[in-house]
N, C-alpha and C positions, 0 to 999 in steps of 0.2 A: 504493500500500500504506500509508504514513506517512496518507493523509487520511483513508484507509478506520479505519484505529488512530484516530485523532483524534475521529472519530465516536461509534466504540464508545465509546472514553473518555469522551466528553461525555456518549452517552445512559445508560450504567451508573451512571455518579455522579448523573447529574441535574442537570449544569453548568448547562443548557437552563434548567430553574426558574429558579437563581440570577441570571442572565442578565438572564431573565423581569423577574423582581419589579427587580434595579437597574434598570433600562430603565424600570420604572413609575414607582419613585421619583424617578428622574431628572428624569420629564416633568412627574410633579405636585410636584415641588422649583419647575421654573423657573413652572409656573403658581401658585403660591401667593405667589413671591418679586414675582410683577407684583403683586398684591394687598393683603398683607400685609410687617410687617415680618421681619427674616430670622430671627428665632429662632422669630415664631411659623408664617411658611413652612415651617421646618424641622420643627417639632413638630406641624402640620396634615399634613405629607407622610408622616412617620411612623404617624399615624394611620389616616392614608388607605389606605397602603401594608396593614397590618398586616391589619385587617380583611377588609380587599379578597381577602386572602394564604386568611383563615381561611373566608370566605364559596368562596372559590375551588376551598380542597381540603375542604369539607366536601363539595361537589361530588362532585367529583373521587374523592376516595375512600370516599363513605359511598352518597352520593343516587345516585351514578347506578349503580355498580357493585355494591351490596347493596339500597339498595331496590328501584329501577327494574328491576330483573334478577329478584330474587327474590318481589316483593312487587307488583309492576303499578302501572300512571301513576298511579293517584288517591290510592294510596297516599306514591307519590312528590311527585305538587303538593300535598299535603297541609302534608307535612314538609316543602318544599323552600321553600311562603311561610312556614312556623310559624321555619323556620330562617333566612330572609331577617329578619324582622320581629326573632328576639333578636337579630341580629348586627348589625342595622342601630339597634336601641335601645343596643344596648353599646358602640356608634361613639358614637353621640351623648351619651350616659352621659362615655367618656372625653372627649370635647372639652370638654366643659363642665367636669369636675372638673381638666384640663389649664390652662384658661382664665378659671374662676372670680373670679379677681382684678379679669379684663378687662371681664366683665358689663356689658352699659345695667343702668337701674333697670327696665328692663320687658324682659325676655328673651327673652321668650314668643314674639315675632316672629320675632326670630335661632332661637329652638328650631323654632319651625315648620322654618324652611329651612334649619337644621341635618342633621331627620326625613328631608325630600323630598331633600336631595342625599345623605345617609347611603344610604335606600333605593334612590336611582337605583344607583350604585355598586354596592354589593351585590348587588343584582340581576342587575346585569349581568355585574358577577365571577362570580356563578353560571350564569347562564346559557351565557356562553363556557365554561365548563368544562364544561357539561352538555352540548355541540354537540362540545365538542372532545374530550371523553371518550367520548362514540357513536360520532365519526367514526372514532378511533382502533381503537376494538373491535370495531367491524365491518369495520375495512381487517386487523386483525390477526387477528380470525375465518376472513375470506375468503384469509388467507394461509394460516393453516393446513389450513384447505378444498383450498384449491390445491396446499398441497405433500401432502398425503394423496392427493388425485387422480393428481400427476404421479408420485407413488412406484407407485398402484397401476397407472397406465398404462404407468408402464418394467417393473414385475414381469409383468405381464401378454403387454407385446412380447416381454420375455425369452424368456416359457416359449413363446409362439408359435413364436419364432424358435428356441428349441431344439428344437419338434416338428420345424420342417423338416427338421433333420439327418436324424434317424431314417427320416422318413417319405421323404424325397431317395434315400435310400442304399439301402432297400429296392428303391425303384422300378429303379435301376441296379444292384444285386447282381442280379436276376431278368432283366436285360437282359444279364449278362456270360456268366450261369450257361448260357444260351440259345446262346451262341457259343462257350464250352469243348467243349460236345457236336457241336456244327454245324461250327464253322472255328475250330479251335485259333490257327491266322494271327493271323486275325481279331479271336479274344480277346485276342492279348498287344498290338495294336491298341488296341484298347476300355481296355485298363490301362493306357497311357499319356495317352487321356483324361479318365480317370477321376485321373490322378495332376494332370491339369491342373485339370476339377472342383475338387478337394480343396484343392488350394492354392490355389484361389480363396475356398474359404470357409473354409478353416483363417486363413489373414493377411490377405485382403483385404477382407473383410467384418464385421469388429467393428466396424467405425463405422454410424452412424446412416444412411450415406448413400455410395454407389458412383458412380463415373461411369458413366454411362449405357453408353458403347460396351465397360468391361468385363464389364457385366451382360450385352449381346449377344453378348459375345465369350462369355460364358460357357454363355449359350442354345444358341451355334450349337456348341459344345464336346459340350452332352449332344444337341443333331438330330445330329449325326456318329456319336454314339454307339448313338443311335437305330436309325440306317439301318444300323447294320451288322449289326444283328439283321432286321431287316425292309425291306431292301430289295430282296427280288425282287420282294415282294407290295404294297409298298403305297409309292404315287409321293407324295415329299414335296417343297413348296414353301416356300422361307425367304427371304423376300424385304426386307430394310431399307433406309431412306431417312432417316436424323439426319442434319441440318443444324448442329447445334451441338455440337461436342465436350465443351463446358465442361457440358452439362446433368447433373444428378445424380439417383438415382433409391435410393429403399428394395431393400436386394440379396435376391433370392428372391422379389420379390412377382409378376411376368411368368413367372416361371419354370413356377408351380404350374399355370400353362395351357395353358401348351405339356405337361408330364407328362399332364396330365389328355388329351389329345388322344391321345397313344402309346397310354397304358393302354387308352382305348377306341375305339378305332382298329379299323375292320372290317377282317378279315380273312378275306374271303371269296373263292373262287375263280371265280366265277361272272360278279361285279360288279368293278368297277374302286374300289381302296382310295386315298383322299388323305387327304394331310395339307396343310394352307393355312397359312402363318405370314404375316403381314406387320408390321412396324412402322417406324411413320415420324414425323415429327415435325414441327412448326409451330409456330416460334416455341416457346412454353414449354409446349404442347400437346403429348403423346405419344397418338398411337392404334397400340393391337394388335388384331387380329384374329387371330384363331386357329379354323379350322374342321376338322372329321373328316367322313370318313363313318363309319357306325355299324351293326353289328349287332341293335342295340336287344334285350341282353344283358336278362337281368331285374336282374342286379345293380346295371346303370349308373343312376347319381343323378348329380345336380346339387350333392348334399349331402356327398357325400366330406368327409374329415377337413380332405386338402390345402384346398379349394376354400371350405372354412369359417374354415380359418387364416389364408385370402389377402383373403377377404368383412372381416374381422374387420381386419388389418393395414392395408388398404385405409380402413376407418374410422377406427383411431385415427392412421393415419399422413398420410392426404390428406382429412380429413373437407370435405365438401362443395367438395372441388375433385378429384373421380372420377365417372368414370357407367360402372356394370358392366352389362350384357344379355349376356343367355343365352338363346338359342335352341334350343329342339329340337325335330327332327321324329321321322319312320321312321327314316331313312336317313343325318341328319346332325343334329350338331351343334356349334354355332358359338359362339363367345365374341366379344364387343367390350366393348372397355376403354379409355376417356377419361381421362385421367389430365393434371391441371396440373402440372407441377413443380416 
C-alpha cells in the first residue's frame, strides 16, 4: 500500500521529470568536467541541460499532443524541424554570449561544431519525447478502451445473469404447480428442493466462479425435481465422472441444458420418453452431453431466451476455450459442450 502511495505521489507531482533532467545534468556535468574546466563544465551542463528541457517538452506538450493529433504528420515534421532549428540556434546563440570572452580569433570553426552538437541534442530530446509521448497515449488510450470494455462486459454478464433468475424460477414454478394438483406429497417434496435450489443461488453464487461439484450438486437438485413431475412417462439418465474436486466453473451456465431438455422433452405414450445427462471431466477438460427425445413441437427452437443467455455467457466467459453443437432430428435432440476450465 505505502509503495503503491509513493507512486501516485511521484506520478501526480511529476517527481519522475525532476529526476529526469538531475540525472541528465548529472551525466553531462561529469562529461564536460573530463573536457573542460569546472566553471565552464558547469555553465556548458546548464546549457545543455536547459534547452535539451525546452526542445523536450515543446514535444511533449505542443508537437505531439496538438499538432500531430489534431493537425496530421506533415504538418507536425514541418514544425517539429522549424522548432528543432530555433532551439538549436538559441543553444548556440547562449554558449557563445556565455563564453564570449573565451573566443579563438577565428570562431567560425568552434561555431560550426557548436551548430552540429546543439542540433544532435535537440533533436534527439525531441524525438524521445515524441516516441515516449505516442507510446504513453496509446498505452493510456488502450487502457481506457479496456476499462470501457470490461465495464461493459461485467454490465452485460450482470443482466444475463439476472435473466436466469427469472427465467430459472418460471421453468420450476410450472414444475411444482404440476404436483400441487397431481401429488400434494410430492409437492411439499419438490419445496424443499427448490429451498435447496434457492440457497444455492441466493449465497452461493455471486462470485464469478463455483466449484464444479456444487454446480452438479445443484443440476442433480433441479433432475430430482424434474422427475417428480415426470416420472412415470419419461426415463431419465444423470450420469457424472469429475476427477478433480478443486475445478471451478461459471454457476448457471450447464444448467440452461439440462432445463432446455425437460421443457422439451417428448411426452408421448406410444414411444419411449428419455432424458440423457452425462458429465465428466479430463484433466481441465469438462464434457456434457445432454440429449431428449422430442415431439418436434412447432414451438421448439434452438433459439430460446435461456439457450441465447448460455450461447452469449459461454462467449464472454470461456471465449475460444468452449465448442457448443447442437443436434436435431425428428425425434431427438442433443446438446455437446467442450468447455476448458
Amino acid at each position: 500500500m505505502e509503495r503503491n502511495n509513493a507512486i501516485t505521489l511521484l506520478l501526480r507531482y511529476k517527481i519522475h521529470h525532476v529526476l529526469l533532467w538531475l540525472s541528465f545534468f548529472v551525466f553531462w556535468r561529469e562529461y564536460y568536467q573530463a573536457v573542460d574546466e569546472a566553471k565552464i563544465a558547469v555553465t556548458n551542463t546548464f546549457i545543455c541541460t536547459l534547452f535539451s528541457a525546452i526542445a523536450f517538452y515543446a514535444s511533449w506538450l505542443w508537437l505531439v499532443p496538438i499538432v500531430l493529433e489534431k493537425h496530421g504528420f506533415l504538418r507536425f515534421i514541418t514544425l517539429t524541424l522549424l522548432t528543432a532549428i530555433i532551439i538549436a540556434g538559441l543553444r548556440v546563440v547562449a554558449v557563445f554570449i556565455s563564453f564570449k570572452t573565451q573566443l579563438p580569433n577565428n570562431p567560425y570553426p568552434q561555431l560550426f561544431s557548436n551548430i552540429v552538437t546543439a542540433v544532435f541534442h535537440i533533436v534527439y530530446a525531441m524525438t524521445v519525447a515524441s516516441f515516449a509521448r505516442l507510446f504513453i497515449g496509446r498505452y493510456e488510450t488502450q487502457k481506457k478502451l479496456d476499462s470501457i470494455t470490461n465495464d461493459n462486459l461485467r454490465a452485460e454478464l450482470t443482466f444475463l445473469k439476472n435473466q436466469i433468475s427469472p427465467h430459472f424460477l418460471f421453468n420450476i414454478h410450472n414444475s411444482i404447480y404440476f404436483l400441487i394438483e397431481e401429488n400434494p406429497k410430492l409437492a411439499s417434496q419438490a419445496l424443499l428442493k427448490l429451498s435447496d435450489i434457492m440457497r444455492y443461488q441466493l449465497y452461493d453464487c455471486q462470485r464469478e466462479t463455483v466449484l464444479l461439484n456444487d454446480e452438479i450438486e445443484n443440476i442433480q437438485n433441479y433432475v430430482e425435481l424434474e422427475k417428480m413431475r415426470i416420472d412415470e412417462i419419461v426415463r431419465v439418465d444423470f450420469v457424472c465422472n469429475v476427477k478433480d474436486d478443486s475445478l471451478e466453473i461459471t454457476p448457471f451456465i450447464l444448467l440452461t441444458f439440462v432445463e432446455n431438455a425437460f421443457k422439451h422433452v417428448s411426452l408421448l405414450a406410444t414411444k419411449e420418453n428419455e432424458i440423457n445427462i452425462s458429465i465428466s471431466t479430463n484433466e481441465n477438460w469438462l464434457t456434457m452431453r445432454v440429449s431428449n427425445t422430442t415431439e418436434r413441437r412447432p414451438d421448439m427452437t434452438s433459439n430460446g431466451i435461456g439457450l441465447r443467455n448460455a450461447k452469449r455467457r459461454l462467449e464472454l466467459m470461456y471465449p475460444d476455450r468452449h465448442k457448443l453443437k447442437i443436434d436435431t432430428d425428428t425425434y431427438r435432440y442433443e446438446t455437446l459442450l467442450k468447455l476448458k476450465l
